[in-house]
C-alpha positions in Angstrom: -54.6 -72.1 45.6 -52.3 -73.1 42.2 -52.5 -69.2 42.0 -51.6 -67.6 45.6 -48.5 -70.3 45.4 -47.6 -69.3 41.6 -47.9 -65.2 42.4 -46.1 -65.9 45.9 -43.0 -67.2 43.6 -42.8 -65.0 41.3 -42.7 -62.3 44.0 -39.6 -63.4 45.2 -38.1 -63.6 41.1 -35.4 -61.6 41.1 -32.3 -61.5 43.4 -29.8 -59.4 42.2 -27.0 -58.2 43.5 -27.6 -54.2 43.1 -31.7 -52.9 43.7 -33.2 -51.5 41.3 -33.7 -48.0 42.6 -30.0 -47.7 43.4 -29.1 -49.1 40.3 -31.2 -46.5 38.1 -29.1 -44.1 40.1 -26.0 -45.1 39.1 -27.0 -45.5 35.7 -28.2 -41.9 35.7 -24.4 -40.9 37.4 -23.3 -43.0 34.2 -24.8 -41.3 31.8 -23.4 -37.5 33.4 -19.9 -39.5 32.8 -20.6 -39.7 29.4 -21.6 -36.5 28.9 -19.1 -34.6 30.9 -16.8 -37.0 29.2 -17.8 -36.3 25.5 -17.5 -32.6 26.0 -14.0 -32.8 27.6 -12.9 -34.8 24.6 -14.9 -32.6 22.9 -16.8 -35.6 21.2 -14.0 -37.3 19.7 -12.9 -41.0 20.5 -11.9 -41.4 23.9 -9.2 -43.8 25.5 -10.5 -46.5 27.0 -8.6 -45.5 30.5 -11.0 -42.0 30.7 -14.1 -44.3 30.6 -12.5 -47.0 33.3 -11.6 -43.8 35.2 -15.2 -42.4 35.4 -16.9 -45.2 35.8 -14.8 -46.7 38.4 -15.5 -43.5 40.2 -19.3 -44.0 39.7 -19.2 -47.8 41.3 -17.2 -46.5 44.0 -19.2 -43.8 44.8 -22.3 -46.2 45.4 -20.4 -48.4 47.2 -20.6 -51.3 44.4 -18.3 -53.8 42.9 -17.5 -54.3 39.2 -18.7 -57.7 40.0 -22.1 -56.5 41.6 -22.6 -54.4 38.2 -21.7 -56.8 35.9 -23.4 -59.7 37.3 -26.8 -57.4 37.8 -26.6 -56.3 34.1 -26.1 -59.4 32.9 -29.7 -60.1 34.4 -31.4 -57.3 32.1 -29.2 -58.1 29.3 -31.6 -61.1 29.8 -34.5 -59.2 30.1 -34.8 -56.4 27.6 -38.2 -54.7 28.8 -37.4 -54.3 32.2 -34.2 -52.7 31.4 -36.2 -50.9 29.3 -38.1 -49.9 31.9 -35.3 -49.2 34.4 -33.3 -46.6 31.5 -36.9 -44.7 31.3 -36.6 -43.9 34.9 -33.1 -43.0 34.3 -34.4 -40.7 31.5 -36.7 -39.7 33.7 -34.6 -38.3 36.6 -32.1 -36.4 34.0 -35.1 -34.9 32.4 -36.1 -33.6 35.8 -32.5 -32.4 36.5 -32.2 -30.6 33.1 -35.7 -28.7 33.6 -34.8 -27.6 37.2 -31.2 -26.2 35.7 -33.4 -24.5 32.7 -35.7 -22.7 35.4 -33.0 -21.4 37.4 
């Protein structure tokens, strides 16, 4: 009985403001920022008004508030194995992308 209640709990753990599955993507839109970023600037230090710029675009683009991201990464700041987890799924979808643009 002690169980059933403890695992019910524990179900409900988290409630963060941005899911995971829609946070991985914005991650992953994150991380094509970067990149597209790094080449434009072609790798050299970039003003801090590019990166505001990008990823402004990225929060707007999943309809999500600065406030909504920050307060959801401060969770897995918290928690460094399941944002560990979450980036290898981020990985994981840019991998896919990179091996479907490298068959075509």
């Amino acid at each position: 009985m002690v169980v059933c209640i403890l695992m019910a709990f524990s179900s409900c753990g988290k409630k963060l403001p941005i899911k995971e599955e829609k946070l991985v993507e914005i991650l992953a839109d994150a991380m094509r920022v970067e990149a597209s970023q790094q080449v434009a600037y072609n790798y050299l230090t970039m003003p801090d008004s590019a990166w505001d710029k990008g990823y402004d675009f990225v929060l707007k683009k999943h309809q999500v508030s600065p406030k909504e991201f920050e307060l959801t990464m401060d969770y897995y700041q918290k928690n460094a194995q399941e944002f560990s987890d979450l980036m290898a799924k981020v990985v994981d979808i840019l991998n896919k992308e990179e091996l479907k643009e490298y068959r075509r």
